[in-house]
N, CA, C and O atoms as a MOPAC input file, in Angstrom:
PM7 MOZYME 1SCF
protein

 N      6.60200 1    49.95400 1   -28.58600 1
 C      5.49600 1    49.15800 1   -29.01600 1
 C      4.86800 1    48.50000 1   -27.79600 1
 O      5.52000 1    47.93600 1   -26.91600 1
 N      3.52300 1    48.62300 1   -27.82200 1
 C      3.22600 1    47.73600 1   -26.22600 1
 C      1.89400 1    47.11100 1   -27.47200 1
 O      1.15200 1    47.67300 1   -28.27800 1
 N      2.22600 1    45.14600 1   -26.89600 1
 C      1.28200 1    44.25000 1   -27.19900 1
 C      0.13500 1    44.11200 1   -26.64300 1
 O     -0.35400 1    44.24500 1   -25.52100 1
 N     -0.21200 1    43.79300 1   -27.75600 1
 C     -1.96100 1    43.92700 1   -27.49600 1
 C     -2.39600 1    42.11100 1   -27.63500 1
 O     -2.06100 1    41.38700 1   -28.57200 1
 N     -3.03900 1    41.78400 1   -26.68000 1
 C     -3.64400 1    40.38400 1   -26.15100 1
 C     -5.47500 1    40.79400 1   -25.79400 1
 O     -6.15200 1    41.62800 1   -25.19300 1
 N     -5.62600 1    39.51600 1   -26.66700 1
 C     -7.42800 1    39.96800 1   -25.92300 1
 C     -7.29700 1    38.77800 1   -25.19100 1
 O     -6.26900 1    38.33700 1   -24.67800 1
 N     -8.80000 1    38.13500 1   -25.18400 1
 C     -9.24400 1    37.35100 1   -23.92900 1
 C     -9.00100 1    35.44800 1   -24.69000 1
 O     -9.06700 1    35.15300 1   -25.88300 1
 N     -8.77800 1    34.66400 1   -23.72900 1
 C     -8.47200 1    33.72600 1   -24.51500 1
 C    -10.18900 1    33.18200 1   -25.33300 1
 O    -11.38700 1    33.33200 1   -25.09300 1
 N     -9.39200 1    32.56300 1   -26.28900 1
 C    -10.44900 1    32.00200 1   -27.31000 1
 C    -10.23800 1    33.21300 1   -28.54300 1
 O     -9.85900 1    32.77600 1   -29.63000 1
 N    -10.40600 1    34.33200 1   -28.45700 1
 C    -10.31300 1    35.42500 1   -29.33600 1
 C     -8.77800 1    36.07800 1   -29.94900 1
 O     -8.02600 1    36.98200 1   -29.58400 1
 N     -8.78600 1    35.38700 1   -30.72900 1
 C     -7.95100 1    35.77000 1   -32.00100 1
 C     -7.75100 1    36.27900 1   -33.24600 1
 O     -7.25400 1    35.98500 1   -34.33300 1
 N     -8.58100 1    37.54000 1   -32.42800 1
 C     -8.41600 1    38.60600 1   -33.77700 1
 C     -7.31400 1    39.81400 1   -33.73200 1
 O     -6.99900 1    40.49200 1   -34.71000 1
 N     -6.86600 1    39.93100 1   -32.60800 1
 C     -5.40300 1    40.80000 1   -32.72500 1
 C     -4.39500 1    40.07600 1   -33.24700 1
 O     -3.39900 1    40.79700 1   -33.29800 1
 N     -4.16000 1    38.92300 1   -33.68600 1
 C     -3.44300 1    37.89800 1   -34.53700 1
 C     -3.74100 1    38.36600 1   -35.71400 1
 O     -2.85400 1    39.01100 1   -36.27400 1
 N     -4.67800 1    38.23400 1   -36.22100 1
 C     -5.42700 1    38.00600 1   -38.09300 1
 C     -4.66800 1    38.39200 1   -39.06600 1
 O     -4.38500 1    37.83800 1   -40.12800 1
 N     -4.02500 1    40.46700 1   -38.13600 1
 C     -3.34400 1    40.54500 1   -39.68300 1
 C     -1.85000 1    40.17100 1   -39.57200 1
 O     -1.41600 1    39.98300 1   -40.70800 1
 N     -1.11000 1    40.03100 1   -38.83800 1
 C      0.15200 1    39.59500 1   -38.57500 1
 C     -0.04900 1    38.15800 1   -39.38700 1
 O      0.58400 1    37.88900 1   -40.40800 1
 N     -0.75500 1    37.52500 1   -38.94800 1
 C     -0.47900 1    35.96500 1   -39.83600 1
 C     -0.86000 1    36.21200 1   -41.39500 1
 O     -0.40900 1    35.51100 1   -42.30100 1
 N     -1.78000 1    37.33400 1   -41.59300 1
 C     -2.04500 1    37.42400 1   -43.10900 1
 C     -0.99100 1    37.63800 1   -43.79800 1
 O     -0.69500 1    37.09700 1   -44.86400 1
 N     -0.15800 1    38.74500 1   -42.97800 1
 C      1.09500 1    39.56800 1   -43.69700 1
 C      2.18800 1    38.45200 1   -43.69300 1
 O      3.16400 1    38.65200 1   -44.41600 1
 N      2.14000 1    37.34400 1   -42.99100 1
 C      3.06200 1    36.39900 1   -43.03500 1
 C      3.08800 1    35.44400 1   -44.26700 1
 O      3.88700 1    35.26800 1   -45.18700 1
 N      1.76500 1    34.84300 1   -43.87800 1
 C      1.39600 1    34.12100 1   -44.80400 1
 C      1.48700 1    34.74100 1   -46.73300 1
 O      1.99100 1    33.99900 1   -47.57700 1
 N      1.04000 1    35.84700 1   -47.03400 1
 C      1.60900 1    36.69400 1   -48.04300 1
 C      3.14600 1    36.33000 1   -48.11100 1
 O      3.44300 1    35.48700 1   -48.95700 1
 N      4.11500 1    36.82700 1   -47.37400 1
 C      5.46400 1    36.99500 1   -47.44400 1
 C      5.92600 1    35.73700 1   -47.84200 1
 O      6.70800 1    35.69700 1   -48.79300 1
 N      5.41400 1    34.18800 1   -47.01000 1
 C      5.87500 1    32.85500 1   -47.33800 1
 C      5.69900 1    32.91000 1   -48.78500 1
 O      6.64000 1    32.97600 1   -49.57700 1
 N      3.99600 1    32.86700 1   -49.22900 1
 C      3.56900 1    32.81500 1   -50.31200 1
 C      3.88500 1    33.18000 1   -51.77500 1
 O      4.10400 1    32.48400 1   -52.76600 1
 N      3.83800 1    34.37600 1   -51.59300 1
 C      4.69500 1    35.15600 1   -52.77600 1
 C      6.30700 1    35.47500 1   -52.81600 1
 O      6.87300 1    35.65600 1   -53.89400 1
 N      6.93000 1    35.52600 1   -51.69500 1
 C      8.33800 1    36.05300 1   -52.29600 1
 C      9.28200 1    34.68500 1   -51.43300 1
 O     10.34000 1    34.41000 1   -52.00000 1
 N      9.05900 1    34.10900 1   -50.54100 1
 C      9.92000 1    33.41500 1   -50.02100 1
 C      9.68700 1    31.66900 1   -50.37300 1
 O     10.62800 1    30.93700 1   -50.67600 1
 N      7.84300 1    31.06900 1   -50.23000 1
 C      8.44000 1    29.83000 1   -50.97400 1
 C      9.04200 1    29.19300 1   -52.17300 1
 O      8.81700 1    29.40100 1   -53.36500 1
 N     10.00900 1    28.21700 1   -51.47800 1
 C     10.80100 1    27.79300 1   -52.80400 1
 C     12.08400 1    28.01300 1   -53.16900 1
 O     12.67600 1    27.62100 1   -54.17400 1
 N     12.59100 1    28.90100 1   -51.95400 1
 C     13.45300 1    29.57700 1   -52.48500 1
 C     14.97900 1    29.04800 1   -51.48300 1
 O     14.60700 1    29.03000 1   -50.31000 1
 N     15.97200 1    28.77700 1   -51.53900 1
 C     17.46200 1    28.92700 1   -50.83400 1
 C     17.88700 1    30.03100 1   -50.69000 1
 O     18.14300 1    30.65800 1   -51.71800 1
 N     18.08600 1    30.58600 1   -49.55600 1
 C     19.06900 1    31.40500 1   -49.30900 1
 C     20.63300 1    31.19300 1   -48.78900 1
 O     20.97000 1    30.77900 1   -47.67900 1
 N     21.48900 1    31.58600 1   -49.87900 1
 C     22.60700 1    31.00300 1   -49.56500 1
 C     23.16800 1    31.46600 1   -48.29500 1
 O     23.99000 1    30.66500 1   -47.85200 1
 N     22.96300 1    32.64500 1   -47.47000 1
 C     22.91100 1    33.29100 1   -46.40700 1
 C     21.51300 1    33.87900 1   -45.96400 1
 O     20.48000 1    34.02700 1   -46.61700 1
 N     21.84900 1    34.20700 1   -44.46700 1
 C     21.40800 1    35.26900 1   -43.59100 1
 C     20.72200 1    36.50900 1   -43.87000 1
 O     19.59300 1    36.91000 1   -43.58900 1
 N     21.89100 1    37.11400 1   -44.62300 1
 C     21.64000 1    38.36000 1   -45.33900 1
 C     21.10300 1    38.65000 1   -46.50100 1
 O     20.55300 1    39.70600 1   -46.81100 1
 N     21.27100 1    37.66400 1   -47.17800 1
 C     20.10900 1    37.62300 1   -48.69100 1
 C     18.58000 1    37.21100 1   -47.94100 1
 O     17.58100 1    37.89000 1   -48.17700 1
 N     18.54700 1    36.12300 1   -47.10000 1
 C     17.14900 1    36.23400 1   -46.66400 1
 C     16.65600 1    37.16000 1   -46.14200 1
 O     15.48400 1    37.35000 1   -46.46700 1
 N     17.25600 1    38.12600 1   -45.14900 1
 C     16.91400 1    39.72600 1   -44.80100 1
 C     16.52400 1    41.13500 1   -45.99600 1
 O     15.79900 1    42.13000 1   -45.98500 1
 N     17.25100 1    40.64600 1   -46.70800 1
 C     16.90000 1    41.36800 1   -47.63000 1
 C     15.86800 1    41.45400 1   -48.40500 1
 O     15.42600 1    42.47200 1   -48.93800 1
 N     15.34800 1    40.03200 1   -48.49600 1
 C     14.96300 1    39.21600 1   -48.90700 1
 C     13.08500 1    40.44000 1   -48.55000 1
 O     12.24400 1    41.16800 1   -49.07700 1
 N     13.52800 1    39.80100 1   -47.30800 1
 C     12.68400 1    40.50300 1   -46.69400 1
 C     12.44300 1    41.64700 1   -46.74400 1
 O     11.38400 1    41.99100 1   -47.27000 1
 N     13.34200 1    42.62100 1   -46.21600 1
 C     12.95500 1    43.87500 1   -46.50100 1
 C     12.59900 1    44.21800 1   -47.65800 1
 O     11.40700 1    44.52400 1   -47.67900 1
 N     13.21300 1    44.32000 1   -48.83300 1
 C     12.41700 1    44.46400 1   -49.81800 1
 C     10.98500 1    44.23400 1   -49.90200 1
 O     10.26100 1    45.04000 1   -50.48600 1
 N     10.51300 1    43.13300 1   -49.32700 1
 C      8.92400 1    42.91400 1   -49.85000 1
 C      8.02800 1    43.09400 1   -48.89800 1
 O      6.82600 1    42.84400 1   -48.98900 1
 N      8.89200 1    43.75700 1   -47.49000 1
 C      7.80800 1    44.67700 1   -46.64700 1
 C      8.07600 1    46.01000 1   -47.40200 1
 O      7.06800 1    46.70300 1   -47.26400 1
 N      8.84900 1    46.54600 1   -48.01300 1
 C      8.82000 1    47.70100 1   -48.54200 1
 C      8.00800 1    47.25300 1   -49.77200 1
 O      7.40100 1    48.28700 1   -50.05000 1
 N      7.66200 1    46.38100 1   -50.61800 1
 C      6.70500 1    46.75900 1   -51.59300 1
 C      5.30900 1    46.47300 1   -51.02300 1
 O      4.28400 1    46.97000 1   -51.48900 1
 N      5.34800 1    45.66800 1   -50.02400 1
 C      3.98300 1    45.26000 1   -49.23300 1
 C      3.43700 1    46.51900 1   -48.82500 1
 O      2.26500 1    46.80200 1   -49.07500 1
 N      4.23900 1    47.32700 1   -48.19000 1
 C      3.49600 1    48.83000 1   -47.95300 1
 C      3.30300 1    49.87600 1   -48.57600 1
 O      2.60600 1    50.77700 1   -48.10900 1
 N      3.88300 1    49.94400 1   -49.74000 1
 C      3.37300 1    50.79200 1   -51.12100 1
 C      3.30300 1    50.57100 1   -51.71500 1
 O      3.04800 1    51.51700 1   -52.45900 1
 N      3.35800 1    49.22200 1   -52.47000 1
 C      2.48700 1    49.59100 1   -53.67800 1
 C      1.50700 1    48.00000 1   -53.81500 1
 O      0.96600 1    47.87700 1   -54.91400 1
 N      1.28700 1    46.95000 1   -52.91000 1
 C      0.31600 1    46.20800 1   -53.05900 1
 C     -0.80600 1    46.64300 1   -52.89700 1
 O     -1.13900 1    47.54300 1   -52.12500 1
 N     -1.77900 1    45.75000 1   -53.95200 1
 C     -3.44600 1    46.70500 1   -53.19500 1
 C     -3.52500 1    45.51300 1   -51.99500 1
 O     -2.81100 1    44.54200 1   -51.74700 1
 N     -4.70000 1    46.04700 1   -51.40000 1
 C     -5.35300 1    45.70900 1   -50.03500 1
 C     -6.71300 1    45.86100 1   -50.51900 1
 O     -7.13400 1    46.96300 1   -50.86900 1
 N     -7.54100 1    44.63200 1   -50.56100 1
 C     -9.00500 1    44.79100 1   -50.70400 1
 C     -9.42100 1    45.54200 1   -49.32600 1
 O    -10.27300 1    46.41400 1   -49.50000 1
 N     -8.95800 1    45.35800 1   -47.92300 1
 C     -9.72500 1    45.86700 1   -47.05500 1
 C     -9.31000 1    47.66200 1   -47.08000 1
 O     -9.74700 1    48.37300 1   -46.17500 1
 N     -8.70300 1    48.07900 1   -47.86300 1
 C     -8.38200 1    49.43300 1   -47.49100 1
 C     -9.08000 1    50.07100 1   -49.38200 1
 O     -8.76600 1    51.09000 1   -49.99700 1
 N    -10.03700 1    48.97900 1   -49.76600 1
 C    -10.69800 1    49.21700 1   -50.97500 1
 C     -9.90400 1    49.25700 1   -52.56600 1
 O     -9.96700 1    49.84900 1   -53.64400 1
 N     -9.13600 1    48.18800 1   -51.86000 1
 C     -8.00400 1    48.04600 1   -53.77800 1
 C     -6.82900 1    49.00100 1   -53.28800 1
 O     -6.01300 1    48.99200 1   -54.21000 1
 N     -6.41900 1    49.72100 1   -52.38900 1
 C     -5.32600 1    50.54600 1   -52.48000 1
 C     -4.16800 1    50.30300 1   -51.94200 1
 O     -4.33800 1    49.63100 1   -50.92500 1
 N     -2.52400 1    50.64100 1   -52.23700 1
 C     -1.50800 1    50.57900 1   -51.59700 1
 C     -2.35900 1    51.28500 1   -49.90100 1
 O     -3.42900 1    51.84600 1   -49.66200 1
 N     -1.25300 1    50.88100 1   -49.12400 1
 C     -1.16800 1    51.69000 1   -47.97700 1
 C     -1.15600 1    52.88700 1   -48.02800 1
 O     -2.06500 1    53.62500 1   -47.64400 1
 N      0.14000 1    53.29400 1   -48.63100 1
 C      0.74900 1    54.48200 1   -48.92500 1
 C     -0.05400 1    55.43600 1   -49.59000 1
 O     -0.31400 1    56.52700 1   -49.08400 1
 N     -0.46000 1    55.07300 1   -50.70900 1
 C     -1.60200 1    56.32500 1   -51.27500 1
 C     -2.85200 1    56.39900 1   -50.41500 1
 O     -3.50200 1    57.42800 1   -50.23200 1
 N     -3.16700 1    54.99900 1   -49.82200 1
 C     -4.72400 1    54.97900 1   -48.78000 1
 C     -4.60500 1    56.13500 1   -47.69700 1
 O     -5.61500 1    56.83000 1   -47.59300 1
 N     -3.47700 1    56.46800 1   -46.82800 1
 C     -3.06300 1    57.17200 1   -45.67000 1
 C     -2.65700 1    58.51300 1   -46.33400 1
 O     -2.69100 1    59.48400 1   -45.57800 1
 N     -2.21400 1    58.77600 1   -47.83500 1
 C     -2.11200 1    59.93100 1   -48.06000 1
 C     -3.96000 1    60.34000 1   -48.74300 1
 O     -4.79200 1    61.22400 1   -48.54100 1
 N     -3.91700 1    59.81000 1   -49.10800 1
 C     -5.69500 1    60.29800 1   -49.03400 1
 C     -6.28200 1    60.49300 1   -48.12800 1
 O     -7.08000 1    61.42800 1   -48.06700 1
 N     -6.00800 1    59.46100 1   -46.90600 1
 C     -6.70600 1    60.04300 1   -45.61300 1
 C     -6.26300 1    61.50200 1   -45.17700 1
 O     -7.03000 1    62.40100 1   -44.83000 1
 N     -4.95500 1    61.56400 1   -45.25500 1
 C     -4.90300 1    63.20300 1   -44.80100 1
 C     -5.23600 1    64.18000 1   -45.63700 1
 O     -5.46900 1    65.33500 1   -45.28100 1
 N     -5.27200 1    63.78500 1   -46.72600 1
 C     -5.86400 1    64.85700 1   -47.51200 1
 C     -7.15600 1    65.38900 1   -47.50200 1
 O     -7.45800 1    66.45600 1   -48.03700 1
 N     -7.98500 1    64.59100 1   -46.84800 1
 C     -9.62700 1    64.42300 1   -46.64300 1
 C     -9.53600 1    64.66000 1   -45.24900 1
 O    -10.60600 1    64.91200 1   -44.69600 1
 N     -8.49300 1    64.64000 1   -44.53300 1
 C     -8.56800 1    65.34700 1   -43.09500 1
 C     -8.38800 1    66.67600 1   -43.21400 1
 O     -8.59000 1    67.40300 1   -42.24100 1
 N     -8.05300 1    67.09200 1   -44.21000 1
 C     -7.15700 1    68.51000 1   -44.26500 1
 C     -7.90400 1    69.25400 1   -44.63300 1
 O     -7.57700 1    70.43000 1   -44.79500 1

């Protein structure tokens, strides 16, 4: 992975990292105790795995990821 930084003042290579955060607090993690480590990991993974298939995304026009990128190749193909 190599990070990407623009120029100061400009913070738009941030935008979607804090969106996807802010989501994750929002919906699956405030409010909640984790009696461990590992339930909060899980915690997690799970809801980057539903975050990438099957939430819609207004910017990708209402669609999961997953079906958006298999449509793209299909329309590449």
């Amino acid at each position: 992975m190599v990070p990407s930084m623009s120029r100061k003042g400009n913070c738009w290579d941030n935008a979607p990292m804090e969106m996807f955060f802010c989501s994750l607090k929002v919906e699956r993690l405030y409010g909640i105790k984790f009696p461990n480590r590992l339930s909060a990991r899980q915690e997690i993974i799970d809801y980057i795995a539903y975050y990438n298939s099957l939430q819609l995304h207004s910017a990708l026009g209402y669609d999961s990821p997953i079906s958006y990128e298999k449509e793209q190749l299909r329309n590449a193909a």
